[in-house]
Backbone as a printed PyTorch tensor [residue, N CA C, xyz], in Angstrom:
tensor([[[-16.1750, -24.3010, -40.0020],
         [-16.3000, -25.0620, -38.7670],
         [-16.0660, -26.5440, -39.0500]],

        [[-15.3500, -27.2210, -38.1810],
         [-15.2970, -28.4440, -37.7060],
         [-16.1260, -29.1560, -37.0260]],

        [[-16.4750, -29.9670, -36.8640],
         [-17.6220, -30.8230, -36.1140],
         [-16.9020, -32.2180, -35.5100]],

        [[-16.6920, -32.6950, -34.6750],
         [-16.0530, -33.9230, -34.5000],
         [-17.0550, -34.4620, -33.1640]],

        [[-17.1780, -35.5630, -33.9120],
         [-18.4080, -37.0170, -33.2580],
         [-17.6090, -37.5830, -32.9250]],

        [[-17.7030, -37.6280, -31.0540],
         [-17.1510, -38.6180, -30.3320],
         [-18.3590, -39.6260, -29.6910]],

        [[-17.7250, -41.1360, -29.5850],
         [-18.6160, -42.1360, -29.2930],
         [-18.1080, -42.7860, -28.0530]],

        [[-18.0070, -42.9640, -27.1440],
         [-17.3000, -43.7460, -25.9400],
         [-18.6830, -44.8860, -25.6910]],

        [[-18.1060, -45.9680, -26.0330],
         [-18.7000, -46.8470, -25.1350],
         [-18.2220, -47.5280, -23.7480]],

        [[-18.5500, -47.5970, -22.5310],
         [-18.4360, -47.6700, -21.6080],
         [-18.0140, -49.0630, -21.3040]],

        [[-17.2200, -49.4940, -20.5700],
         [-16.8610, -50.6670, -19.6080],
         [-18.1460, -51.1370, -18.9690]],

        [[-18.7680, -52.3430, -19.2920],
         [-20.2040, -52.8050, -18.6570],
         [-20.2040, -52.1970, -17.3760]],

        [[-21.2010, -51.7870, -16.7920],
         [-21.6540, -51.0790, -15.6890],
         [-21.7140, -49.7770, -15.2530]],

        [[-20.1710, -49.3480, -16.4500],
         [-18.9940, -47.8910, -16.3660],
         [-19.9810, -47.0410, -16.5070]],

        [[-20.9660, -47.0390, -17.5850],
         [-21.6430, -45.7000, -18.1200],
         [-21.7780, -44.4770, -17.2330]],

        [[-22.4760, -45.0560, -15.8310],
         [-22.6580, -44.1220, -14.6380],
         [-21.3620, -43.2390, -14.8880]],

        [[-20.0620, -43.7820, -14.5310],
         [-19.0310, -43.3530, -14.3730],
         [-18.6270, -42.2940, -15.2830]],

        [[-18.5570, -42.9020, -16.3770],
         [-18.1020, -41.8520, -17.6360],
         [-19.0180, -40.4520, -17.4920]],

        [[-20.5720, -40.8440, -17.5010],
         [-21.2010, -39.3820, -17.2450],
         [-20.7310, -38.2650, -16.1700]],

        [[-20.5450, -38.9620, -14.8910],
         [-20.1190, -38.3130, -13.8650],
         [-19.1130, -37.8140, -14.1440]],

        [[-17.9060, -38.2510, -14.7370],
         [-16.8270, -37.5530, -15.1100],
         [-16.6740, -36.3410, -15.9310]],

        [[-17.5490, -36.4750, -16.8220],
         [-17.4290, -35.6650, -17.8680],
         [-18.2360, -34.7070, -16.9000]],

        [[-20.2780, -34.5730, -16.4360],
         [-20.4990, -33.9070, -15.5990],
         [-19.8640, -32.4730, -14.7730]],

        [[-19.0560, -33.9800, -14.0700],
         [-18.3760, -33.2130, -12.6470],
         [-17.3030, -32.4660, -13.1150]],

        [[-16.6030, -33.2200, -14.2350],
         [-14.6520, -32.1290, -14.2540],
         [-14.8100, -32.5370, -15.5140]],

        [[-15.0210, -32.9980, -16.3620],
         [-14.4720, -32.4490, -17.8200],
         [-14.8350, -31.6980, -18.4250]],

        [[-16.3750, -30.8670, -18.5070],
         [-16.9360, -30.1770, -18.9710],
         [-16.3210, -29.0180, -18.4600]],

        [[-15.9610, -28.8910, -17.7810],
         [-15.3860, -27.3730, -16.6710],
         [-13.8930, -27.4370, -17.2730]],

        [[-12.9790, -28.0710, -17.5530],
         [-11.6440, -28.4800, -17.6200],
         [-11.8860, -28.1050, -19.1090]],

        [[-13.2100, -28.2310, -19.9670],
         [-12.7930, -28.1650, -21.2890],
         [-13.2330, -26.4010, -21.5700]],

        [[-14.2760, -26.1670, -20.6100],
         [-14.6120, -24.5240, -21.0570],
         [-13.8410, -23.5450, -20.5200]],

        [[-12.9280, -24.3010, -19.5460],
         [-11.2240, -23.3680, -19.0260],
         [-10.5340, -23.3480, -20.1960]],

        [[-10.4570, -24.2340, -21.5570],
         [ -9.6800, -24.2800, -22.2440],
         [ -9.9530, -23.8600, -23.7700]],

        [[-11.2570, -23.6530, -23.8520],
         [-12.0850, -23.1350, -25.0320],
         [-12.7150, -23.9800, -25.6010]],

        [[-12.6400, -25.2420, -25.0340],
         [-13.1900, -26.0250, -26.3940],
         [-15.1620, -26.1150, -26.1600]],

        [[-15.1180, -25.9640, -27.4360],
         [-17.1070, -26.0700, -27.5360],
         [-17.3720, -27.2430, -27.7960]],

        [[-18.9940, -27.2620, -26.8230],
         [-19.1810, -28.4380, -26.7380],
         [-20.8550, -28.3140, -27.7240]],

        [[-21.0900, -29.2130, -28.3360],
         [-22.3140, -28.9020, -29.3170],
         [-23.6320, -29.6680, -28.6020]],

        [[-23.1280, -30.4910, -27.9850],
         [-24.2680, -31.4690, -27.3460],
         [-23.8070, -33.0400, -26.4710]],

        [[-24.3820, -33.6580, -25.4450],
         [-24.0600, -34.5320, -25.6170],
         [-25.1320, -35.4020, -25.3590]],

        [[-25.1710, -36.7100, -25.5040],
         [-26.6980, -37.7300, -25.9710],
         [-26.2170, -39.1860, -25.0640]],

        [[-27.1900, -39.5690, -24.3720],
         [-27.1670, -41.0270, -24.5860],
         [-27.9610, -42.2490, -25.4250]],

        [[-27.8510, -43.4640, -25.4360],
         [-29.4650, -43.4340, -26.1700],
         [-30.1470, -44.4510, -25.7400]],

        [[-31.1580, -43.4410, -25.9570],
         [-32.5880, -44.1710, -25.7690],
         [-33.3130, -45.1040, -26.1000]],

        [[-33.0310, -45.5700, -27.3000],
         [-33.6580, -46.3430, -28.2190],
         [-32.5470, -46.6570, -29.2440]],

        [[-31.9070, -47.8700, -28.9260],
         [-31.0350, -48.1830, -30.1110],
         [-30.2380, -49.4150, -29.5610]],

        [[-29.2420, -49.8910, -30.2920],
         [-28.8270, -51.2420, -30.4110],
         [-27.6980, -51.3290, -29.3810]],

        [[-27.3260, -49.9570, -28.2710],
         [-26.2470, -50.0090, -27.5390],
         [-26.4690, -49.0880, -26.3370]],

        [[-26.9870, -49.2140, -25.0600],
         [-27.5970, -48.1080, -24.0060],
         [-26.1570, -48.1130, -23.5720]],

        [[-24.8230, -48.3350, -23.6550],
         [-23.8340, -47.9440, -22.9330],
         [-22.7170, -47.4230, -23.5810]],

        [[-23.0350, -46.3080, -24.6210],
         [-22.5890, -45.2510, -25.0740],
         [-23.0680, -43.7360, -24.7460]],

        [[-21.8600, -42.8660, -24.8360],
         [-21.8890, -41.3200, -24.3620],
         [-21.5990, -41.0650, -26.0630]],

        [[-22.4050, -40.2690, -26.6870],
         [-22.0500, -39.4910, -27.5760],
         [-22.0010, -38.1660, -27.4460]],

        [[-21.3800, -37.5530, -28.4210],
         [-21.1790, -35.6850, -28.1610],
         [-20.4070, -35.5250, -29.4210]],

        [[-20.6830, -34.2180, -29.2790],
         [-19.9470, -33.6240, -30.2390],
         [-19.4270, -32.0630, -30.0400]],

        [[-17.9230, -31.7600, -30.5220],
         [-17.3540, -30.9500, -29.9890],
         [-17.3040, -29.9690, -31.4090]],

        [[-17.0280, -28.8950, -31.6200],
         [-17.0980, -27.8860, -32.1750],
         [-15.3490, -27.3410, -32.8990]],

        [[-15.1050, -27.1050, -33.4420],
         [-13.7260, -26.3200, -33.8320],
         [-13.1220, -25.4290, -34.9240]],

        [[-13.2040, -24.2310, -34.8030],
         [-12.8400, -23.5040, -35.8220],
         [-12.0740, -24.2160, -36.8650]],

        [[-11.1960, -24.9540, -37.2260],
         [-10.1900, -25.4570, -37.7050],
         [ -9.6330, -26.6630, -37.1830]],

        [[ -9.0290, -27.5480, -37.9070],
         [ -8.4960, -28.5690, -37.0400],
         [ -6.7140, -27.6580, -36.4710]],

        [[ -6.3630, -27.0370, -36.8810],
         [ -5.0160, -26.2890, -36.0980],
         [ -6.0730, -26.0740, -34.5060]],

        [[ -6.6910, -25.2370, -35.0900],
         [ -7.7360, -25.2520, -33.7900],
         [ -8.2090, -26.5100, -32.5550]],

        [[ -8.2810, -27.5250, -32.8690],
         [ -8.8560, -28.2920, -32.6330],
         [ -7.3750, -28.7820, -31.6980]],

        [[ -6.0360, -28.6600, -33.0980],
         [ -4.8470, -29.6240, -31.9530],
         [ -4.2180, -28.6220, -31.1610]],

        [[ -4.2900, -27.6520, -31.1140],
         [ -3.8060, -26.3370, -29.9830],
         [ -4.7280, -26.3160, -28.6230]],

        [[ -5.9550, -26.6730, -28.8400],
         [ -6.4910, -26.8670, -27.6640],
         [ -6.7600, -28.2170, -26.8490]],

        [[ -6.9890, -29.1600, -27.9610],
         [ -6.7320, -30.4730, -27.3250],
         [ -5.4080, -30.8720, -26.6900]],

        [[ -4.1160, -30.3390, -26.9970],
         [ -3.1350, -30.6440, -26.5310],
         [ -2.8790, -29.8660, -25.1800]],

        [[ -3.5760, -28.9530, -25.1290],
         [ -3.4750, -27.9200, -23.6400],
         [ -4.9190, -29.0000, -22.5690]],

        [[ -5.8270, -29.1900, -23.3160],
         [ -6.2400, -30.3710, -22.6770],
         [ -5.6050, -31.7820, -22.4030]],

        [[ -5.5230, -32.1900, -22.8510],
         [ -4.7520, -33.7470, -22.1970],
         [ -3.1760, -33.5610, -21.3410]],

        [[ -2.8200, -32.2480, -21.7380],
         [ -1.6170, -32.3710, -20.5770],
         [ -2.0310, -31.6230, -19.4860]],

        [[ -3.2300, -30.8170, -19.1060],
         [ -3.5120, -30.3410, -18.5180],
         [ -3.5960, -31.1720, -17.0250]],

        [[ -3.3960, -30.6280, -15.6190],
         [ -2.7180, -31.2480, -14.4690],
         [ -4.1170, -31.6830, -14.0640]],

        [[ -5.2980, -31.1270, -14.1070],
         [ -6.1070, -30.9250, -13.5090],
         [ -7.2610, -32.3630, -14.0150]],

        [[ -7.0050, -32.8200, -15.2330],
         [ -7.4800, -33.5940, -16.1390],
         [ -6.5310, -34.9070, -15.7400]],

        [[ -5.7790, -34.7130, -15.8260],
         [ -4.3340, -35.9790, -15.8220],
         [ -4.7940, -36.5190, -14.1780]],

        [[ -5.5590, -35.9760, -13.3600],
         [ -5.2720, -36.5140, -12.1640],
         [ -7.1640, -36.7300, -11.8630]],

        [[ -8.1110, -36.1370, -12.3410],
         [ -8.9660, -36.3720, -12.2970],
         [ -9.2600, -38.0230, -13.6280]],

        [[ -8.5840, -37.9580, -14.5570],
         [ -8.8460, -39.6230, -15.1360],
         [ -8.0890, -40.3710, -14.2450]],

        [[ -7.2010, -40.0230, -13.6020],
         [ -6.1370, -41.1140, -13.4080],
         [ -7.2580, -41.7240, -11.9580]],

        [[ -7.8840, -40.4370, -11.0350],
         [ -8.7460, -41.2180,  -9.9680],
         [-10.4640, -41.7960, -10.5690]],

        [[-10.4410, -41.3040, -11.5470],
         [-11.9330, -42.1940, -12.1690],
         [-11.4940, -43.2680, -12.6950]],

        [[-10.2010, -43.7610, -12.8330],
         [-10.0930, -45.0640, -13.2380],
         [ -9.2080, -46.0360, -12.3220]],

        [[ -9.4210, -45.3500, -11.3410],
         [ -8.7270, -45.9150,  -9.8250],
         [ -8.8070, -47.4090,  -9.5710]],

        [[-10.1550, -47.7320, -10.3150],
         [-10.7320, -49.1920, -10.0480],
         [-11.0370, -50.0370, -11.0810]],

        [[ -9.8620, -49.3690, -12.6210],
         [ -9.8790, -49.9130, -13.8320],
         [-10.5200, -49.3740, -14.3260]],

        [[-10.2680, -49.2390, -16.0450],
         [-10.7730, -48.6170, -17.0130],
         [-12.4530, -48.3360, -16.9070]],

        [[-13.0920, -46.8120, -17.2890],
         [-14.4230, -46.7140, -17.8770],
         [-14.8610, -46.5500, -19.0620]],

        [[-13.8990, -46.5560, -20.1310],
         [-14.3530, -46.3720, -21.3960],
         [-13.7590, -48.4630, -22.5710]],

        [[-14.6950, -48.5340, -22.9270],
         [-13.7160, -49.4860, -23.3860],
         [-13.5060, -49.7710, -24.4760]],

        [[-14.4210, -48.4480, -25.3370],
         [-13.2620, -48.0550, -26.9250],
         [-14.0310, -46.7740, -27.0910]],

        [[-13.7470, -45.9380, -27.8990],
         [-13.6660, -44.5880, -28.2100],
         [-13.5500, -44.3530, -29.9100]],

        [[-14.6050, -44.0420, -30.3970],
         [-14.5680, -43.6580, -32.2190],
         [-14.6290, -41.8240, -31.8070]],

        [[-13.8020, -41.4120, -32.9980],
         [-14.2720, -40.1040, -33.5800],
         [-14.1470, -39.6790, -34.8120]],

        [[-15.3710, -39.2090, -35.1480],
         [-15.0450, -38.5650, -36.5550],
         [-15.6520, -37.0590, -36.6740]],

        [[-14.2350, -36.4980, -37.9780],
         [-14.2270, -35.0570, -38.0070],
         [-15.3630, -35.1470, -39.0430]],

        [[-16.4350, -34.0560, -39.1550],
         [-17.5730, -33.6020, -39.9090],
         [-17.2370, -32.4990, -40.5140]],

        [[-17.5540, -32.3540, -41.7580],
         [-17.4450, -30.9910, -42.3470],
         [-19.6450, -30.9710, -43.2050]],

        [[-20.0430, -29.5260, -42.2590],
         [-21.2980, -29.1550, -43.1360],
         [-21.3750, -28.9730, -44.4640]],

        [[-22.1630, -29.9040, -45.1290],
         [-22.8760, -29.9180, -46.3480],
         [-22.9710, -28.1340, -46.4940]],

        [[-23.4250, -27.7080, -47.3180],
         [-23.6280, -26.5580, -48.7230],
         [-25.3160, -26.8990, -47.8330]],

        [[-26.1930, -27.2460, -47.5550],
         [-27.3960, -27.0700, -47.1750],
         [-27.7060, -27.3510, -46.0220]],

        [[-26.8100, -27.4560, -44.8590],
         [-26.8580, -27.8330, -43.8470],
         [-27.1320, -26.7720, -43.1840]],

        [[-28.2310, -26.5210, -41.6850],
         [-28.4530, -25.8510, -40.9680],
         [-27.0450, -24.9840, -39.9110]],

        [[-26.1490, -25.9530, -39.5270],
         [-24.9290, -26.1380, -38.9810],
         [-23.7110, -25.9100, -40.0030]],

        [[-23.1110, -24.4800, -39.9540],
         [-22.0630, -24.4100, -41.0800],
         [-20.5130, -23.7460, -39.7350]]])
């Protein structure tokens, strides 16, 4: 398994936005397409309240670009970002990193 930590921090005010999105149509847009979702967090206590973290799941990274690519060209996605950002950008940078489980890790 693959593990990949995504971080979006939000456009000041955006946060609302980004949740709703993901919420309302990306979560649905991504389990039409297979991809697993492991969790997602905001936080509570820490040096930045206007980040979405999550983390997505993937057999393989072949895995990972066969379905991400059926995601982002997907019609349904392409037109749902294009109207959440109707009134300018909600994300206003984006980290990810791929994880591979430790030999003692609960998560393999």
């Amino acid at each position: 398994m693959i593990y990949e930590l995504r971080i979006y921090t939000a456009m000041p005010g955006r946060l609302p936005d980004v949740l709703a999105r993901f919420r309302d149509h990306t979560v649905d847009i991504w389990n039409r397409h297979g991809i697993r979702q492991l969790g997602y967090w905001t936080t509570a206590v820490g040096p930045d309240s206007n980040v979405l973290t999550y983390m997505l799941v993937w057999d393989s990274m072949a895995d990972r670009e066969t379905k991400w690519g059926q995601f982002v060209t997907d019609p349904e996605w392409i037109q749902v970002r294009q109207a959440s950002e109707s009134s300018g950008p909600i994300v206003a940078r984006m980290d990810n990193s791929f994880l591979a489980p430790t030999s003692f890790s609960p998560l393999k």
